[in-house]
C-alpha positions in Angstrom: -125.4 15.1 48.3 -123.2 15.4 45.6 -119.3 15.2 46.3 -116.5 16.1 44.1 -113.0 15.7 44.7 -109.9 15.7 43.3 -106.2 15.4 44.1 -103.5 18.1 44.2 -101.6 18.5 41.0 -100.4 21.8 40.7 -97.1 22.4 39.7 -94.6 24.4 41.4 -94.4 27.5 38.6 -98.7 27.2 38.8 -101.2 28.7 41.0 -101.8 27.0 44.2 -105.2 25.5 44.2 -107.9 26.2 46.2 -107.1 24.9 49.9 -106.6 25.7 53.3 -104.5 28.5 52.8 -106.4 30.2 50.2 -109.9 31.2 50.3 -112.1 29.9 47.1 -113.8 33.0 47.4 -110.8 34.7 45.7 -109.4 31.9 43.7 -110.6 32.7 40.2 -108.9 33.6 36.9 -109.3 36.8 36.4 -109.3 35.9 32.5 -111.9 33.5 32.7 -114.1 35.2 35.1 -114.7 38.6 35.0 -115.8 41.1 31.8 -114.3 44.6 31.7 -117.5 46.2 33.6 -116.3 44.3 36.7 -114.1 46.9 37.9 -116.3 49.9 37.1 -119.4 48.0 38.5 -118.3 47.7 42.3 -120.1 50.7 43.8 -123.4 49.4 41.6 -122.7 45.9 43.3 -123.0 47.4 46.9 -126.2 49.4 45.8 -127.4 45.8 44.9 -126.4 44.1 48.0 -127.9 47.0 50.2 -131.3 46.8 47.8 -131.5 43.3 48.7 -131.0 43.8 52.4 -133.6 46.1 52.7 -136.1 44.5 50.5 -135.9 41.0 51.6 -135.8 41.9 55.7 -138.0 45.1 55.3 -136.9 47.0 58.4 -139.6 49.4 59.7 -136.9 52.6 58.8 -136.7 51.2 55.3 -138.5 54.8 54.2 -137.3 55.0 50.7 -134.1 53.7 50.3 -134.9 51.0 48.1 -136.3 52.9 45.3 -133.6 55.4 45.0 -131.1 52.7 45.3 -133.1 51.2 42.3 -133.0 54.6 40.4 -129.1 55.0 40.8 -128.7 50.8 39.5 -131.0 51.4 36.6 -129.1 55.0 35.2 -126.4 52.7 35.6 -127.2 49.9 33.5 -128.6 52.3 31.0 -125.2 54.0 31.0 -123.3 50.3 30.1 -122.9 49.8 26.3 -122.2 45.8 26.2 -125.7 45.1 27.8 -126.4 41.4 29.4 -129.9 40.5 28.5 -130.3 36.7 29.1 -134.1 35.1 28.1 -134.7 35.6 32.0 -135.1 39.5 31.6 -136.4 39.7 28.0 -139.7 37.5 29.9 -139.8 39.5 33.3 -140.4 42.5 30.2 -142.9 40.5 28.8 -144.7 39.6 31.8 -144.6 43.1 33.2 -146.2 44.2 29.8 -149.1 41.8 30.9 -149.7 43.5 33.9 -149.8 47.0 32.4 -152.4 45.9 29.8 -154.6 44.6 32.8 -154.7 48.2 34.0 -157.3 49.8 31.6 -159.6 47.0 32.6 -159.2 46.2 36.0 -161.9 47.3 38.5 -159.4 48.5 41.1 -157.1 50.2 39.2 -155.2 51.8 42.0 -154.2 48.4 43.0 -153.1 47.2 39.6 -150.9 50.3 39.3 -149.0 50.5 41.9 -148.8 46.4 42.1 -147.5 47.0 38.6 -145.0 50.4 39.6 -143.9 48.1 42.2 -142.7 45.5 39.8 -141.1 47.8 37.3 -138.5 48.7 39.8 -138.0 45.4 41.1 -137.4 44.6 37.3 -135.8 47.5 36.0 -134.1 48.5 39.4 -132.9 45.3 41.0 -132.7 42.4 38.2 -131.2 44.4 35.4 -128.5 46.0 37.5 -127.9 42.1 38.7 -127.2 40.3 35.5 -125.4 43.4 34.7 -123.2 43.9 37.2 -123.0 40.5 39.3 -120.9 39.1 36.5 -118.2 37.3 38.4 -117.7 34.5 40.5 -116.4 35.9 43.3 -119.9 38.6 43.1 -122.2 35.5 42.6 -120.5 33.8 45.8 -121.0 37.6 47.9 -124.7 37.6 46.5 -125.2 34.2 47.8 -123.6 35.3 51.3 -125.9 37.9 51.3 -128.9 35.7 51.0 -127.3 33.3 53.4 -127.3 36.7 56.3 -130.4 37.8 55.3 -131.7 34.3 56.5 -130.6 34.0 59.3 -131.3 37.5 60.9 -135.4 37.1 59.6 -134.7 33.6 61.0 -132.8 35.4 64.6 -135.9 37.6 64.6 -138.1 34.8 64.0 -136.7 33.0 66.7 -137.5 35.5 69.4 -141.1 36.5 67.8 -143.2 33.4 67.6 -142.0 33.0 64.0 -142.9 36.0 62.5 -140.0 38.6 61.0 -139.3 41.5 61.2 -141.9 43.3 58.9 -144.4 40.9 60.9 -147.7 40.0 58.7 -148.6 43.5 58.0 -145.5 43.5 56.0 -145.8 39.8 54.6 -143.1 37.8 57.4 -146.1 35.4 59.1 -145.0 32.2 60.0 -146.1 30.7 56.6 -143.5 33.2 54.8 -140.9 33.1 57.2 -141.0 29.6 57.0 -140.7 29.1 53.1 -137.5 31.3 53.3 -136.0 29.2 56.4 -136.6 26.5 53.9 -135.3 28.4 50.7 -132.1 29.0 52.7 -131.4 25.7 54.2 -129.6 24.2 50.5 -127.9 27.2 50.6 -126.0 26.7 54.5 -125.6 22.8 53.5 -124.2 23.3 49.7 -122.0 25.6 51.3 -120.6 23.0 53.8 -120.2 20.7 51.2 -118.4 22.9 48.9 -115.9 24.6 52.0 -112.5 23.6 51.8 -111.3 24.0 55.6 -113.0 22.8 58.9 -113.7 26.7 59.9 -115.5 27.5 57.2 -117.9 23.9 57.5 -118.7 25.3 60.7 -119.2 28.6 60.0 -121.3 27.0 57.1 -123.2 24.6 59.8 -123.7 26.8 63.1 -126.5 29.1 61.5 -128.5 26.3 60.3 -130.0 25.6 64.1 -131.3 29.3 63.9 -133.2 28.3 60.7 -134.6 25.3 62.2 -136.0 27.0 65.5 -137.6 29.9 63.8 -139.7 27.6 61.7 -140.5 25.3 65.1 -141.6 28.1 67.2 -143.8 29.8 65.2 -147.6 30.5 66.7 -149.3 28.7 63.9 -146.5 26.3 62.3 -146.5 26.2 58.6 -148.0 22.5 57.0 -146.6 23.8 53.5 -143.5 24.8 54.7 -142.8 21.4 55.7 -143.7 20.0 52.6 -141.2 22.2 51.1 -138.7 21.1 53.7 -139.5 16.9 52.5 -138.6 18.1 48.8 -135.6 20.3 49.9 -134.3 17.2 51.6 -135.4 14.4 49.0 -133.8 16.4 46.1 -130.4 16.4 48.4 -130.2 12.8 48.5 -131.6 11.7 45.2 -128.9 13.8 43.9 -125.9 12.9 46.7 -123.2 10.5 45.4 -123.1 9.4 48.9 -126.7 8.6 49.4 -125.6 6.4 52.8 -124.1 9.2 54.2 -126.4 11.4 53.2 -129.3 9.5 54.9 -127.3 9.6 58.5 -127.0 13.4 57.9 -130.5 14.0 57.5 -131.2 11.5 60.0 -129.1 13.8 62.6 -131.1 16.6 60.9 -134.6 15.0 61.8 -133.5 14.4 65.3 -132.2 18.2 65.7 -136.0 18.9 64.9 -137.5 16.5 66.9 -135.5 17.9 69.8 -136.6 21.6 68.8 -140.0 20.7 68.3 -143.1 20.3 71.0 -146.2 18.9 71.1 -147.8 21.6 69.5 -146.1 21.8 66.4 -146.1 18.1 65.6 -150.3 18.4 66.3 -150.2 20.6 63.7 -148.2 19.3 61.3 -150.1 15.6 62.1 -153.2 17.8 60.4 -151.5 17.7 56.8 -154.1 15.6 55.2 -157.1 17.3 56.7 -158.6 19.1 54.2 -161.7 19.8 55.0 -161.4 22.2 58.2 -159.1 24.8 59.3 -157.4 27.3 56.7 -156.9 23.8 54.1 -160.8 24.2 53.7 -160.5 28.0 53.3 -157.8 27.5 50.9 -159.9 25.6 49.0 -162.9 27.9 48.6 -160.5 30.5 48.0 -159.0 28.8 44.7 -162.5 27.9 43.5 -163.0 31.5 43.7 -160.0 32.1 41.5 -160.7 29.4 39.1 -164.4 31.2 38.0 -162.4 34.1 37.9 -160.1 32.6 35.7 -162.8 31.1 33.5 -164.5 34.6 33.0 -161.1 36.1 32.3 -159.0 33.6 30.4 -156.3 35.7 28.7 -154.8 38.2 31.1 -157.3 37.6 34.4 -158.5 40.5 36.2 -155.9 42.1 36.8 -152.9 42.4 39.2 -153.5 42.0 42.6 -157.5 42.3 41.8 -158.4 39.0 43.2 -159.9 40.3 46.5 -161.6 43.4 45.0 -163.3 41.2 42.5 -164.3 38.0 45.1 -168.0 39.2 45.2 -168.5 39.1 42.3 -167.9 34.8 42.2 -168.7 34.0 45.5 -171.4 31.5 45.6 -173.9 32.0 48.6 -173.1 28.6 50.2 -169.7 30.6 51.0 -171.2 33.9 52.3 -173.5 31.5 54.3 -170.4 29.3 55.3 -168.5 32.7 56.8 -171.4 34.7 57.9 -170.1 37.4 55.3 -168.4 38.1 51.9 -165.0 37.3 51.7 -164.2 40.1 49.3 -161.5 43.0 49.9 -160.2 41.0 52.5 -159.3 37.6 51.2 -156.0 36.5 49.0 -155.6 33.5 47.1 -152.6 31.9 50.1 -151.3 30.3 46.3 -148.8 31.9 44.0 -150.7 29.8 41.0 -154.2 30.6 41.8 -153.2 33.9 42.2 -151.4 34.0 38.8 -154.4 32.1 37.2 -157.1 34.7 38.2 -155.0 38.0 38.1 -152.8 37.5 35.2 -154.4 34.8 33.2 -153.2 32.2 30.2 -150.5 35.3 29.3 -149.0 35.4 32.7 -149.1 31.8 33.1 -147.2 31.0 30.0 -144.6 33.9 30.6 -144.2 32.1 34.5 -143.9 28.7 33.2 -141.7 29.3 31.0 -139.2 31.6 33.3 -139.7 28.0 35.6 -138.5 26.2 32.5 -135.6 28.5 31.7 -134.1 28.9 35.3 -134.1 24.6 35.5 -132.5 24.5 32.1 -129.8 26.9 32.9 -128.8 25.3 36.3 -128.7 21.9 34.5 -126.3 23.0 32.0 -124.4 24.5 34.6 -124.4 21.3 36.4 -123.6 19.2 33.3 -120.8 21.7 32.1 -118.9 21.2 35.7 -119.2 18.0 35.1 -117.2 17.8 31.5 -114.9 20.0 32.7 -114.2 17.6 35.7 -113.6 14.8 33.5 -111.7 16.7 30.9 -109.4 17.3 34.0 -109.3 13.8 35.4 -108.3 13.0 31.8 -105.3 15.1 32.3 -104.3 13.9 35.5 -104.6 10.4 34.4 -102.1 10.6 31.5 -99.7 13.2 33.8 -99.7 16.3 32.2 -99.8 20.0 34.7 -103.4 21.7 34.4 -103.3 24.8 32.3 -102.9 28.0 34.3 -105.8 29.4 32.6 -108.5 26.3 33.5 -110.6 26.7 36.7 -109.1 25.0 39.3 -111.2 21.8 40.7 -111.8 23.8 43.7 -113.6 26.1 42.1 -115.4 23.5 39.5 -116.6 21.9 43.3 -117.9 25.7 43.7 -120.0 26.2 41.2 -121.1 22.7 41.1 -122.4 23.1 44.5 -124.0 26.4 44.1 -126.2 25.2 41.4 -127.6 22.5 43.5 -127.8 24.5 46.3 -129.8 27.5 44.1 -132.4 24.2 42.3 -132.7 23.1 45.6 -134.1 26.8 47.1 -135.9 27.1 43.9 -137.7 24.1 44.5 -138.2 24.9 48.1 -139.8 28.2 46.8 -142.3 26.8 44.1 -144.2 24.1 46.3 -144.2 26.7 49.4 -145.6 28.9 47.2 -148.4 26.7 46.3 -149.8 27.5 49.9 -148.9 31.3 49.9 -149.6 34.6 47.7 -146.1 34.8 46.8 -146.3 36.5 43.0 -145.5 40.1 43.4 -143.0 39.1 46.6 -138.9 39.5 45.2 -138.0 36.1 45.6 -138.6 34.1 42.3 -137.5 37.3 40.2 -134.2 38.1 42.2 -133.7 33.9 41.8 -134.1 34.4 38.1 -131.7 37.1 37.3 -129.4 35.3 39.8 -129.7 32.4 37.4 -129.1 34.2 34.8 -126.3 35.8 35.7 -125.0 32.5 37.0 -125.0 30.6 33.7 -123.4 33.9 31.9 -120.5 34.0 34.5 -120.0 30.0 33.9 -120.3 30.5 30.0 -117.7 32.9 29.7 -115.6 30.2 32.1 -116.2 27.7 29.4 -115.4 29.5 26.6 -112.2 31.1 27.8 -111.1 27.6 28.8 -112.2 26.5 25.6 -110.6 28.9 23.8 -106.9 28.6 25.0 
């Protein structure tokens, strides 16, 4: 896990750095850190946190609250004159366009509308208001936090419900999604830990992480491809840990928790990892077959978004009608966010996806890298025994961001190889990731060049 520390050398006309008597929540210059639309943007920042809230947990008196709370964000970013439009947003556009040209020629056309509606105000609504708005550090941290709660109440929920949330399946929390976003959230709780500055805060950081855990162990039908994900979370941790030793012990401690959590029945299920030919692995596979013919017949922008099941018939071989005693079509998804992309949205969609993939990873890595120069720029200082400019982040909050970008690749990660084992295109999670990305690497950018600068 990677560690960064540093020594106190503040002077006594400076700011005190970040430490036990200061929260690095609020420890930011105000210079560096925030545009002039921070101060008029704080009611549009709520609206976002509340969007998210209801979105992500989908409580059953949800009505429509999210969509006028999108309506207000997006009058509001059309009302901004210095715009933020990072490559992130300019390719959610692009890929929207996509899905609108599918709906002349998709057979269900009802579906492909309203999956597409449903996506304009995600876009428009949630992720342009984000970059817009969430344009500090202090904002990105309260976005995170917000992430972090919502969590661990689908987790809580989970916990007490056989591991399905609170929208239950009908509303897309099985144990198979719940379980990605237990996963998705864990970097987030242990960056956190690793970034806190005072023993409270560690275990306010560490305590919710058992609820995560416990929700993904109880579930009814435990999730093979959640674990997988949970493997990747926890090998990226200590590739990337600059105490790999310790890091080890840690996620030894972690395995045991599990083990303890765990019964029989889960570890049956999870020992059936490599069994591919029975069970929902072998549906799975029939399922992407299905999607790759459809792909085949419609290479350049598929058939249309969320089409898959209405068009199964139509590629279904016999030996699979035989095999279920009936078609699978209007019923069946593709349980994979890529096979789903490949047959409903084609060699378009694909490329637009990729290269949103591509861009997010690039953009955490120079935020990464960038922490990094600016560490060593200040160990240089230190070293010769010059004071730290007033106007330079303070290594508290370099340990900050640093953290948060691992923590965020991390839950990307987690997110991409669940998703290869759930339908998880049209869900909010990579597109709120991706303007939160964005809006990331703007906030540290405009760190960089202020400190730059003076």
């Amino acid at each position: 896990m990677p560690s960064i520390g540093s020594k106190d050398v503040s002077k006594p006309h400076q700011e005190k750095p970040i430490g036990r008597h200061m929260s690095p929540r609020f420890r930011q210059d105000k210079s560096a850190n925030v545009p002039k639309t921070t101060e008029k943007g704080t009611i549009a920042t709520w609206f976002i946190h509340s969007y998210i809230w209801l979105d992500l947990i989908r409580p059953s008196f949800v009505w429509h609250f999210p969509k006028l709370l999108s309506t207000v964000l997006f009058v509001s970013w059309l009302l901004q004159p210095d715009k933020r439009m990072p490559r992130q947003l300019l390719l959610m556009l692009c890929f929207l366009g996509v899905m609108v040209i599918d709906v002349p020629i998709a057979q269900n056309t009802f579906a492909t509308v309203w999956t597409s509606y449903g996506m304009a105000v995600l876009f428009l609504g949630l992720c342009l208001p984000l970059v817009q708005f969430i344009n500090s550090i202090a904002r990105f941290q309260a976005i995170v936090h917000s992430l972090m709660g919502i969590f661990v109440v689908i987790g809580a929920w989970a916990s007490f419900h056989r591991g399905y949330g609170p929208a239950a399946a009908d509303g897309g929390q099985d144990e198979n999604y719940v379980t990605a976003c237990m996963v998705m959230g864990l970097p987030f709780f242990l960056y956190s830990y690793l970034a806190a500055e005072t023993r409270r805060k560690k275990i306010l950081y560490l305590a919710p992480i058992p609820i995560l855990l416990l929700a993904v162990v109880v579930a009814e039908n435990p999730s093979r491809g959640g674990f997988i994900g949970f493997i990747c979370v926890i090998g990226y941790m200590v590739f990337y840990s600059r105490r790999r030793i310790a890091a080890l012990i840690s996620i030894g401690v972690l395995a045991v928790v599990v083990g303890l959590m765990a019964g029989a029945t889960y570890w049956q299920e999870i020992g059936t990892i490599t069994d591919t030919e029975t069970g929902t692995a072998d549906h799975r596979k029939d399922l992407w077959r299905i999607a790759t013919y459809m792909f085949m017949s419609y290479p350049l922008t598929g058939v249309g978004p969320n089409n898959f099941r209405w068009r199964i018939q139509e590629f279904e071989t016999s030996e699979i009608i035989q095999k279920y005693g009936h078609s699978l079509g209007g019923s069946a998804f593709t349980h994979s966010l890529y096979f789903e992309l490949l047959a409903e949205l084609g060699i378009a969609g694909v490329i637009i996806f990729g290269l949103l993939v591509v861009q997010n990873f690039r953009d955490l890595s120079q935020i990464k890298a960038g922490v990094r120069r600016m560490l060593d720029r200040e160990s240089s200082v230190i070293r010769m025994g010059e004071p730290l400019a007033p106007h330079l982040p303070s290594p508290g909050m370099l340990k900050i961001v640093h953290c948060y970008a691992h923590g965020l690749t991390a839950s990307l990660i987690a997110f991409l190889v669940c998703s290869a084992f759930i339908s998880t295109l049209y869900y909010s999670y990579f597109w709120l990731y991706s303007a939160l990305i964005a809006s990331f690497r703007l906030v540290f950018e405009r760190m960089v060049q202020v400190a730059s600068r003076e």
